[in-house]
N, C-alpha and C positions, 0 to 999 in steps of 0.2 A: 088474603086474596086466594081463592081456588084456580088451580091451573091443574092441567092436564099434562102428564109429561108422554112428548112425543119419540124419547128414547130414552132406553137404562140409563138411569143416573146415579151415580153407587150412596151419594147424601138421603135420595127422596126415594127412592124404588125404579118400580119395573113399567117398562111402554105400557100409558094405558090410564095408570094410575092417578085416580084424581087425589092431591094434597094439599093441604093450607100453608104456604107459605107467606112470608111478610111483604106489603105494598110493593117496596123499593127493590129487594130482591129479585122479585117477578120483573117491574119494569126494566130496572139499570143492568140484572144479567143473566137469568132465564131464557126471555122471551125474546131479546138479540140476538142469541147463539141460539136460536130455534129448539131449544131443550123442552120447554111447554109451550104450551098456549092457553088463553084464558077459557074456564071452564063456562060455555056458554053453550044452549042449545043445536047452535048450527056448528059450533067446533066440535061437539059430542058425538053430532051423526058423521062429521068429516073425518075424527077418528076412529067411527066404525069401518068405513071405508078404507081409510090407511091399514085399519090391521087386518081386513081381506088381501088388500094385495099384498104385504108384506109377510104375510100367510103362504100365500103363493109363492112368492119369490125364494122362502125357507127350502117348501118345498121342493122347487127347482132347483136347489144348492144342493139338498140333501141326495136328491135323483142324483146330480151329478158326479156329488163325491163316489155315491156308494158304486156308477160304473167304474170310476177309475179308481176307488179300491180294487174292486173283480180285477180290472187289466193287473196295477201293481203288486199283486199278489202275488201273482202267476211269473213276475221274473225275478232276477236274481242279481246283484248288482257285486261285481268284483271289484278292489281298489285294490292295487298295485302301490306297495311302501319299498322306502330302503328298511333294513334292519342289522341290526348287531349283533352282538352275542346272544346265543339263548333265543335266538328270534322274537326279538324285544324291538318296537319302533323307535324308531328318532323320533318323538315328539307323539303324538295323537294322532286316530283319525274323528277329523274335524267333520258338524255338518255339512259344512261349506265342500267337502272333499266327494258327500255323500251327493249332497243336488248335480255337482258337477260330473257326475258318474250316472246318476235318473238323465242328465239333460243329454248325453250322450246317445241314453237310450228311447228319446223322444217324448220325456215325462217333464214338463214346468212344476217346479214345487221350491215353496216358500225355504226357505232354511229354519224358520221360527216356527214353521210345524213340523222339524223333525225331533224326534224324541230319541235320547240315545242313554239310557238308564245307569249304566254306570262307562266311566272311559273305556277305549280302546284302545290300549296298549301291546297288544301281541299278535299274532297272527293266529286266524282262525275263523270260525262262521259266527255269524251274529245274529240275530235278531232285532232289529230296527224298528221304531213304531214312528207313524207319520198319520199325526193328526188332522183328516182332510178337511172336519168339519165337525159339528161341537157335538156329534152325534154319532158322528162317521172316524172311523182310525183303522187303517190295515199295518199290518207288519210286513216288510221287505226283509227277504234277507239279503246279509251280507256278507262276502267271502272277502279277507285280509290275508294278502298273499304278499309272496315276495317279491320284489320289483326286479 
């Protein structure tokens, strides 16, 4: 059976793609979870349509990140630790420590699009990368000081 798949599916490919799959596959669990639909003329042109607006809507993400990259660029984010000897942390700074620090300063951000390259372990400036969009990523710094 030919279907259309109407999102990334990492088995069959990319939104769009028409592929030949088996009878039973297609009906019992494609085409229930809305993953294809049957490759027919009027589902053809309705997938021209889906991937206009969803064209657009990319677009509108991508507008959006790259402002509030511009704004998170431009600040600077302090986190306040204990430390020990050597100026060495008790533990890590975590992303969770990093959002909690952005939401203070009036930024919402995921913790799973923060990217932090290797641990933070000592006190110092860092470099932060925050993935806002699969296209879009600014770096924040970070300042690791003493509580």
């Amino acid at each position: 059976m030919k279907v259309i798949l109407r999102e990334n599916f990492e088995p069959l490919g990319n939104i769009g793609d028409i592929v030949d799959v088996k009878d039973g596959y297609a009906r019992n669990y494609l085409i229930p979870r809305k993953i294809v639909f049957a490759a027919t003329e009027g589902n053809l042109r309705a997938l021209e349509e889906e991937k206009k607006r969803l064209s657009l809507k990319i677009q509108k993400e991508r507008k959006a990140a790259e402002k509030l990259a511009a704004e998170l660029e431009k600040i600077s984010v302090s986190i306040p630790v204990q430390v020990g000897e050597e100026d060495k942390i008790f533990g890590t700074v975590t992303t969770q420590m990093i959002v909690d620090s952005l939401k203070e300063k009036g930024f919402e951000i995921d913790k799973r699009k923060i990217e932090i390259e290797q641990q933070i372990k000592t006190l110092g400036i860092y470099n932060v990368t925050i993935q806002l969009h699969t296209e879009v990523s600014c770096k924040v710094k970070l300042w690791v000081v003493r509580a």
